[in-house]
C-alpha positions in Angstrom: 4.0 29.9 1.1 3.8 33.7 0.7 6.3 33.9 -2.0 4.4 30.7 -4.0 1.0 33.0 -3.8 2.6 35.8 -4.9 4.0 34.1 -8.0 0.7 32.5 -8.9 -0.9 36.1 -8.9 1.8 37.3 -10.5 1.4 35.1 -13.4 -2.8 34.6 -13.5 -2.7 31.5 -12.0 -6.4 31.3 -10.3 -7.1 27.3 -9.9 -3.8 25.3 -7.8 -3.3 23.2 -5.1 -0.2 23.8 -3.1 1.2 20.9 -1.0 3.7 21.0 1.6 5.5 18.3 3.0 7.9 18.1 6.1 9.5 15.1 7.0 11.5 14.5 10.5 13.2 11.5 10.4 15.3 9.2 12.1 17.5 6.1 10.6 18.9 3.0 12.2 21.6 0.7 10.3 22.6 -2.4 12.2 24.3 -5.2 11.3 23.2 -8.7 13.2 22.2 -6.9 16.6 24.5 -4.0 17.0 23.9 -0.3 15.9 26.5 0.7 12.7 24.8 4.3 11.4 22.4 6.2 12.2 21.2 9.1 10.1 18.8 11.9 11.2 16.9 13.8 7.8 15.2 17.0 7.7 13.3 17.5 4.7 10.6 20.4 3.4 9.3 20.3 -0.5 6.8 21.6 -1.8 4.7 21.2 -5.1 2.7 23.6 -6.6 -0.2 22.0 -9.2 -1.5 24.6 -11.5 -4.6 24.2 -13.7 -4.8 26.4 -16.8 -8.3 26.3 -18.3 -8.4 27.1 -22.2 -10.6 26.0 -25.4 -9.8 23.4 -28.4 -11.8 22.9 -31.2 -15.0 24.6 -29.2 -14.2 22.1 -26.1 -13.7 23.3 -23.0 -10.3 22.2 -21.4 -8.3 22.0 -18.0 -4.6 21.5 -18.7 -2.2 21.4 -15.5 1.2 21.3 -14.7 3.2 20.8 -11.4 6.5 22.6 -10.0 8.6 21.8 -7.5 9.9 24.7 -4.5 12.8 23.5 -2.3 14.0 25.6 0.2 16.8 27.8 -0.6 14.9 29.1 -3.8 14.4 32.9 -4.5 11.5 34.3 -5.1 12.7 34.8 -9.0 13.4 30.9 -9.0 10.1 30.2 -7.2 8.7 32.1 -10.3 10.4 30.9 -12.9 9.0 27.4 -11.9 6.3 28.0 -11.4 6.0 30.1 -15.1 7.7 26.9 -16.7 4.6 24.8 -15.5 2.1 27.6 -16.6 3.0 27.3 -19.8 3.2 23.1 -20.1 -0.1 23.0 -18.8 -1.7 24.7 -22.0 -0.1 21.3 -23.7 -2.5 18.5 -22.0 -5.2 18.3 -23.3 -7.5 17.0 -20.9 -11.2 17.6 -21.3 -13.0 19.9 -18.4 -13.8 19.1 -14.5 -14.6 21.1 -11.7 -11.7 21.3 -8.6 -13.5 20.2 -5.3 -13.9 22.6 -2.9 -12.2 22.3 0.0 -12.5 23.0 4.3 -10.4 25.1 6.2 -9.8 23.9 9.8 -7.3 23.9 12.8 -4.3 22.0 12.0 -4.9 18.0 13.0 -2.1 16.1 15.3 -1.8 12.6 15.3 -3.0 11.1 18.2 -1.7 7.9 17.7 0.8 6.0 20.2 4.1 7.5 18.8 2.7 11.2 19.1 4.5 13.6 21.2 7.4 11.2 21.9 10.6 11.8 20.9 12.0 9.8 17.4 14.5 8.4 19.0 12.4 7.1 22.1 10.0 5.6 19.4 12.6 4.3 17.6 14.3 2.2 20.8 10.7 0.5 21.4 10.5 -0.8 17.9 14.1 -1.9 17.4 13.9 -3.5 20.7 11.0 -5.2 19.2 12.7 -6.1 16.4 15.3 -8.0 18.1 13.3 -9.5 20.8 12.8 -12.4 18.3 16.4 -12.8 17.8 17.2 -15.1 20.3 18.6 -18.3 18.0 22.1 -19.6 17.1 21.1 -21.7 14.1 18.6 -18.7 12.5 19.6 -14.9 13.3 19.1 -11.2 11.8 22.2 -10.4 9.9 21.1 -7.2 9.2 18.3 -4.8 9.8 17.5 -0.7 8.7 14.8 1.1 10.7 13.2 4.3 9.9 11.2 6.5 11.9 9.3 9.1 10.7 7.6 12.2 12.0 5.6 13.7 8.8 3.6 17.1 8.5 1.2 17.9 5.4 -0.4 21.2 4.7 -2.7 21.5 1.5 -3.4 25.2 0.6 -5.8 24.9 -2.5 -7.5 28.2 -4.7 -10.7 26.9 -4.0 -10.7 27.8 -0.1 -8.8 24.6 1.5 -6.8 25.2 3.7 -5.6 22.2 5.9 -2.9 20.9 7.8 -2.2 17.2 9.4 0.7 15.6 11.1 1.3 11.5 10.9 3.7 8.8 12.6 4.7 5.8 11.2 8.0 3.0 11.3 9.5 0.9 8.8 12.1 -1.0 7.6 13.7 -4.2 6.6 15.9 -7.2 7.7 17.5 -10.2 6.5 17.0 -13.3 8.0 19.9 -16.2 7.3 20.3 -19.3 8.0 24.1 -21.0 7.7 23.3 -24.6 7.7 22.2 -27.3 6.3 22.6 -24.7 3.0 23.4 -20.9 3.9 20.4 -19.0 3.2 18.9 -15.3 3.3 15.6 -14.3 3.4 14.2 -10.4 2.4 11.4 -9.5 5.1 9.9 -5.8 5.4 7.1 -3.9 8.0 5.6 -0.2 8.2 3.5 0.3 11.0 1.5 3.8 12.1 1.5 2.5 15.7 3.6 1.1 18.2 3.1 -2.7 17.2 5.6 -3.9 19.1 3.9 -7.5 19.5 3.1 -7.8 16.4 6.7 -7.0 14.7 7.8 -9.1 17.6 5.3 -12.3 16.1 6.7 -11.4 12.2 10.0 -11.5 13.0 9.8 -14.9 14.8 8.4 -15.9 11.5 10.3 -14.8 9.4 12.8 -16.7 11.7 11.4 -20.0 11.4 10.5 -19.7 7.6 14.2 -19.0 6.7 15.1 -22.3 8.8 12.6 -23.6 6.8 14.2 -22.3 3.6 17.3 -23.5 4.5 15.7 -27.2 4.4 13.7 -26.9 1.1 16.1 -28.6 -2.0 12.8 -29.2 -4.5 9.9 -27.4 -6.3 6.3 -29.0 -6.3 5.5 -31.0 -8.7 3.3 -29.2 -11.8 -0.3 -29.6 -11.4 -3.1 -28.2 -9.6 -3.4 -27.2 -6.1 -5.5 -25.7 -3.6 -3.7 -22.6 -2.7 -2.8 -20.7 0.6 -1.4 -17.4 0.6 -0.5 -15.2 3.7 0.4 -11.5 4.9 1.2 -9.3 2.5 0.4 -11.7 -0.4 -3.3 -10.9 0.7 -3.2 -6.8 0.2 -1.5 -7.6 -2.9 -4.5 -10.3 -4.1 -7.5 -8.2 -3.4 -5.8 -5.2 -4.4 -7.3 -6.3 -7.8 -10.6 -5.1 -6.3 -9.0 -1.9 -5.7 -7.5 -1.4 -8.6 -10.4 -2.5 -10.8 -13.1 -0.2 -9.2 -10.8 3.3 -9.9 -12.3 6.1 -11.5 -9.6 6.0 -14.2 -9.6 2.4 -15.1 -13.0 2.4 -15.3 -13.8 6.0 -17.3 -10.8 4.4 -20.2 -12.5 1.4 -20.5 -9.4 -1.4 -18.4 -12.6 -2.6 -16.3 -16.4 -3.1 -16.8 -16.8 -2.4 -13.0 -20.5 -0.2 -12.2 -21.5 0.4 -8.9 -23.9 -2.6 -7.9 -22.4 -5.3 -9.6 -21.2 -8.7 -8.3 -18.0 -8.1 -9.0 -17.1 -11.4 -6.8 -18.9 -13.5 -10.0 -22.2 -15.6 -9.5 -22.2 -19.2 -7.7 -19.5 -18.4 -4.5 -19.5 -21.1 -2.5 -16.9 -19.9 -0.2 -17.0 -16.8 1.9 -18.6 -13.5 0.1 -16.1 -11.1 -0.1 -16.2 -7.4 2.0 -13.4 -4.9 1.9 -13.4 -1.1 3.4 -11.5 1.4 2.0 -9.8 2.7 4.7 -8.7 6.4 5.2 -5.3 6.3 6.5 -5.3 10.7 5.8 -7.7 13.3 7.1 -7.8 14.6 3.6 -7.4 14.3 0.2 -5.0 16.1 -1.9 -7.3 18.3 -2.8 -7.8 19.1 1.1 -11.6 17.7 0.9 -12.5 15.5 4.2 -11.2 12.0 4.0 -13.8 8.7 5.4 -13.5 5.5 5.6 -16.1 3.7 3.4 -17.5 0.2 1.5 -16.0 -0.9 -1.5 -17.6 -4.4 -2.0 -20.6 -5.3 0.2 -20.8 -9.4 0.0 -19.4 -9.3 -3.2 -21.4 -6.1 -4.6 -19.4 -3.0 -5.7 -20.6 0.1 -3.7 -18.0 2.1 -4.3 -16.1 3.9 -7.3 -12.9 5.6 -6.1 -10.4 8.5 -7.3 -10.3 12.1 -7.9 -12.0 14.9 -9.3 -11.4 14.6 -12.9 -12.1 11.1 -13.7 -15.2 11.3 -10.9 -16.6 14.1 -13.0 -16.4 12.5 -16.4 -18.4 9.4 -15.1 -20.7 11.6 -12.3 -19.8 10.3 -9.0 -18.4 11.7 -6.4 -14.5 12.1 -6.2 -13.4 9.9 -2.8 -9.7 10.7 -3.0 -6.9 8.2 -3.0 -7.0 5.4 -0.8 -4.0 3.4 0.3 -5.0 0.5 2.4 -7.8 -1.8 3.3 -9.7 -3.6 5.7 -11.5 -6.7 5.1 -13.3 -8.8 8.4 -11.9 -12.2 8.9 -13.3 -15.5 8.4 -14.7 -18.2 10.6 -11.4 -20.9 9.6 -8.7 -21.2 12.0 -5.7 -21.3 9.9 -5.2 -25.2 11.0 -8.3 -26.0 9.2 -7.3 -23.9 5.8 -4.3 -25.9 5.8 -5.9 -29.3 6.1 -6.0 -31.7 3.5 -3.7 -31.4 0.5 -2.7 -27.8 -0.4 0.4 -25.3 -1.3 0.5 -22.9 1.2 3.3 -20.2 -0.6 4.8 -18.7 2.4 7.6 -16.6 0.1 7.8 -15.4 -3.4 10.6 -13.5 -5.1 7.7 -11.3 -6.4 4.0 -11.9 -5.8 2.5 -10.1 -7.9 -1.4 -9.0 -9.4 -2.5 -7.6 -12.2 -5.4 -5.4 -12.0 -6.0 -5.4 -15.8 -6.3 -9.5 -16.5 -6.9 -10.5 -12.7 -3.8 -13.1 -13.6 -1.7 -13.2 -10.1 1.7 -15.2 -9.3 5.3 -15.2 -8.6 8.4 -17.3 -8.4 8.1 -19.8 -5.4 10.9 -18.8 -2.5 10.0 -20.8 0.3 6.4 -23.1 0.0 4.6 -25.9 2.2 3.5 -28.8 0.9 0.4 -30.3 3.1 -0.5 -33.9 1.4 -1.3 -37.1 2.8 -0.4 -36.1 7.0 3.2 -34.7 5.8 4.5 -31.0 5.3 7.0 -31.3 3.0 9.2 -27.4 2.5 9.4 -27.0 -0.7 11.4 -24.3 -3.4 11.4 -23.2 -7.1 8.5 -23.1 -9.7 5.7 -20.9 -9.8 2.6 -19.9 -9.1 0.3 -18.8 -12.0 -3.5 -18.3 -11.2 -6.1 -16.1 -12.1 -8.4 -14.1 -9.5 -11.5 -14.5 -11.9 -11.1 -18.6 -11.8 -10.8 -18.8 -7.8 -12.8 -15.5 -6.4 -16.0 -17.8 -6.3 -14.6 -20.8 -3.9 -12.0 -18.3 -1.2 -12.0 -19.0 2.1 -10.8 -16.5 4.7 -8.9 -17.4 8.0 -10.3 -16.3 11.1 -6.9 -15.2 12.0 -5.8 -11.0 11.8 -2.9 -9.8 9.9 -2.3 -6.0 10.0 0.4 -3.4 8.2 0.4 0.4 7.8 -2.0 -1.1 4.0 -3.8 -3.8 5.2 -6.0 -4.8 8.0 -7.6 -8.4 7.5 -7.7 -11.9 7.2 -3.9 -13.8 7.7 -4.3 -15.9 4.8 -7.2 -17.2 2.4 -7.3 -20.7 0.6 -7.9 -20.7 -3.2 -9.2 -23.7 -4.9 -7.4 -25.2 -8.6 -4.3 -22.7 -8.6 -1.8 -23.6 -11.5 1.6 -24.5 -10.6 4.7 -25.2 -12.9 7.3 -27.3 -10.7 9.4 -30.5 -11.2 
């Protein structure tokens, strides 16, 4: 850190933001239930952001630049990377904004339920977890990774932060397969900043049964209309849309018409008004400014526009920071009820997707359920192709909690007159 001051001196630089990342971590490779690798890491890298203000054409401007120190580098190499970002940052042209200031406070450890435990004590609760599932001859794991991870951030920025944080979290991913009556795998993944051991324990027994499931399922719905059920992960990715559209950067070049106060859920919902939280999952933002949890959409009204400094500035609202996860309230349906009557509930895509820009969502069908007239029929193939704009008004929201290390909400949500191409 000493040598990266230095340099900026050195060279003029008076406006960067320094931030310094250590990683501890610990790997597990198994194949079906028994241990084949494991890998410990060790990892420090740092970036160094400079911001070079100059004029163009009697407009003030804010260029920057970043470098990249690994250990091991001189203090000449620290320079010279340091210079070479110096002089790109005179080459973007961006027009002015003000760096937040930042706090300077005592170093913040995690208090969470892997915190002053060793990895690999943390790391035998959650693979034990993992397995505890496994208990099947028809349906196993074939093969599972599992990362723990012990990570420390420090933010030292020219305008007086100062601010240092330390963070657990576990993931990974398996393969689920079924032999018989047609050999099938199925990709599953989970992250986790706590100890969940129940609740990896309940995904993997899913991800159990649908791969059974999978193994069953020889044809695609038929093309048409359905009511539609999505699940899990599906549902971060769906009302990421909300997220995505109510940026500071989307909205200052014009992608979405979002302003603060508008019902961005559309007029006439008849199903459940939508709330989401943006949920702080760091103590800071890269800029080493305080971190809060707070409302994005309030019953379907936007109350929140998110991002950092420079697109906050241009449209005057205060920078938030980047957010990575969400948390919505459930429902009042029990998942039996969203499931009754005729509907597709998608329980596996090859790639669900959503895009922010048109609200369009879909993916290729993996694994589906086909509720109609008292039967649930496993279905395969096709696609999904619907549009969040169309079916925002009529979502209903199980009463049911999902959470992940992103998300923190509702299991699943029924959509009304979703397209599907099938048979």
């Amino acid at each position: 850190m000493e040598t990266i001051i230095s340099a900026l001196r050195a060279l003029g630089v008076e406006q960067y933001v320094i931030t310094e990342r250590h990683t501890d971590s610990l790997e597990c490779f198994y194949v079906k239930k028994n241990l084949d690798l494991t890998r410990r890491a060790d990892t420090t890298v740092r970036t160094v952001q400079v911001f070079r203000p100059f004029e163009k054409d009697g407009a003030k401007m804010l260029g920057d630049s970043e470098a990249t120190v690994r250990p091991g580098m001189s203090a000449e190499e620290v320079r010279g990377a340091i210079e070479r970002a110096w002089y790109a940052a005179q080459f973007v042209s961006n027009p002015w904004y003000p760096l937040p200031a930042g706090v300077k406070e005592p170093p913040k450890p995690d208090e969470g339920g892997f915190a002053g435990k060793p990895l690999a004590e943390s790391m035998k609760t959650m693979t034990q977890a993992l397995f505890a599932a496994d208990t099947e001859a028809d349906v196993f794991l074939n093969s599972a990774e599992v990362f723990m991870r012990r990570n420390e951030t420090r933010i030292v920025t020219s305008q007086g932060a100062d601010v240092a944080w330390e963070r657990y979290d576990v993931w990974g991913e398996y393969v689920c397969q079924c032999p018989a009556p047609q050999d099938v795998e199925t990709y599953h993944q989970f992250n986790y900043r706590q100890p969940e051991t129940e609740a990896l324990t309940a995904d993997v027994a899913h991800a159990l049964g649908l791969t059974r499931a999978r193994a069953q399922a020889t044809t695609a719905p038929k093309t048409g209309t359905y009511d539609l059920v999505l699940d899990r992960e599906q549902m971060r990715e769906l009302l990421g849309y909300y997220v995505g559209r109510s940026g500071s950067a989307m909205i200052y070049q014009k992608y979405s018409p979002f302003k603060l106060g508008d019902n961005v859920q559309g007029d006439g919902v008849t199903g459940d008004k939508l709330t989401v939280t943006l949920a702080a999952t760091e103590p800071y933002t890269d800029f080493g400014v305080p971190m809060a949890d707070r409302p994005l959409v309030e019953q379907g009204v936007l109350r929140t526009i998110h991002g950092g400094p420079r697109f906050a500035h241009y449209l005057g609202v205060e920078p938030t920071g980047n957010y990575r996860a969400v948390s919505v309230p459930v429902g009042d349906t029990p998942l039996k009820e969203l499931l009754a009557g005729q509907c597709l509930h998608v329980a596996a895509f090859s790639d669900f997707q959503m895009d922010p820009l048109s609200g369009h969502f879909g993916g290729e069908i993996r694994l589906g359920f086909l509720y109609e007239n008292g039967t649930v029929t496993p279905v395969t193939g096709g696609s999904v192709n619907g549009s969040i704009l169309d079916g925002q008004g009529h979502m209903t929201f199980s009463a049911e909690r999902y959470r992940s290390a992103r998300y923190d909400g509702p299991l699943a949500v029924r959509i009304q007159g979703v397209a599907v191409a099938g048979q």
